[in-house]
C-alpha positions as CSV (number, residue, x, y, z in Angstrom):
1,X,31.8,56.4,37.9
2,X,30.8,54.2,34.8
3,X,31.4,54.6,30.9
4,X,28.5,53.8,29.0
5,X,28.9,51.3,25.4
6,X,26.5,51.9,23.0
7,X,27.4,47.7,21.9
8,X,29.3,44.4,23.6
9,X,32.3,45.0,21.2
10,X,32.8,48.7,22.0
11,X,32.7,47.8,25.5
12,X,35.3,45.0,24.3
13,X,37.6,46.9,22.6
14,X,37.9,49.6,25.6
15,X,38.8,47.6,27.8
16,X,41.7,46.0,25.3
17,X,42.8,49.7,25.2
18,X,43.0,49.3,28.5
19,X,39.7,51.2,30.4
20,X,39.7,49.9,34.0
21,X,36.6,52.1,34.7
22,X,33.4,50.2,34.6
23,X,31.6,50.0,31.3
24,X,27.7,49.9,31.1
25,X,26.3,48.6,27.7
26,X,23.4,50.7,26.6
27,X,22.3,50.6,23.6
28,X,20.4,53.4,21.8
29,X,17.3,53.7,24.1
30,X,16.3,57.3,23.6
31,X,14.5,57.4,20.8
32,X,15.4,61.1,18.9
33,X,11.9,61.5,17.3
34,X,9.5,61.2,20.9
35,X,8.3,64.3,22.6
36,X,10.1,66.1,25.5
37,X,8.6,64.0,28.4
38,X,8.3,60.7,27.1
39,X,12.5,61.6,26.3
40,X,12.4,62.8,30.3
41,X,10.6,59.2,31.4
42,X,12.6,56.8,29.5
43,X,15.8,59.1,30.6
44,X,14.6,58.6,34.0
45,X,13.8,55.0,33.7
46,X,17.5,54.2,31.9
47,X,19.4,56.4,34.9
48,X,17.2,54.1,37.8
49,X,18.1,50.9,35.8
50,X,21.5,50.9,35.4
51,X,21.7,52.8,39.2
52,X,22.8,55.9,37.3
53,X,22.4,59.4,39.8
54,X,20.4,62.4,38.2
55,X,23.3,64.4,39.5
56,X,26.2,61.9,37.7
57,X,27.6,63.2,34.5
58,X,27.7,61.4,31.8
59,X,30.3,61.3,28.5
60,X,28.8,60.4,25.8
61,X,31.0,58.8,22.7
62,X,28.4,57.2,20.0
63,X,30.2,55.2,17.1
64,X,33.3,52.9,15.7
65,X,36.2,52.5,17.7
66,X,38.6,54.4,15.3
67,X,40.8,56.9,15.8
68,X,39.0,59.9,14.1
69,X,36.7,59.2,16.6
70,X,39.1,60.1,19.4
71,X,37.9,57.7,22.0
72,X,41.1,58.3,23.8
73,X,40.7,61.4,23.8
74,X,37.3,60.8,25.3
75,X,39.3,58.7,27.9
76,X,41.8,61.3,29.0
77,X,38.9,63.9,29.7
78,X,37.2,61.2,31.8
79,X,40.5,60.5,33.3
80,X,41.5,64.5,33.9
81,X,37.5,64.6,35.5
82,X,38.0,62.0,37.7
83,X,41.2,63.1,38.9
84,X,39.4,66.2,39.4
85,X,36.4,65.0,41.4
């Protein structure tokens, strides 16, 4: 299991909050405006490169690290869904 950054000091600041889980930076490589199967390709292409399964799911949390963004929520449900697995 892997948590995804979408920057270097997102990926920082979880793991001074204390994330053990390994963090992939990834930074926003799906462009929103590209047709259905180019979207499919470079999905594929990102999943192969970082060694991502098709069948892995992923959480995704996009923005600051404040707490309106409730990352640690974000953390707990990763945590309750690994417990789970």
């Amino acid at each position: 299991m892997a948590l995804v950054a979408v920057c270097t000091s997102v990926k920082t600041q979880l793991v001074q909050a204390g994330v053990t889980t390994p963090i992939v930076v990834l930074r926003h490589e799906l462009p929103s405006g590209s047709p259905t199967d180019a979207r499919d390709m470079m999905r594929e292409a990102i999943r192969r490169r970082h060694g991502i399964r098709n069948n892995m799911a992923l959480i995704g949390m996009v923005g600051q690290f404040k707490s309106h963004k409730a990352y640690v929520r974000g953390v707990r449900v990763l945590a309750a869904l690994q417990s789970a697995a």
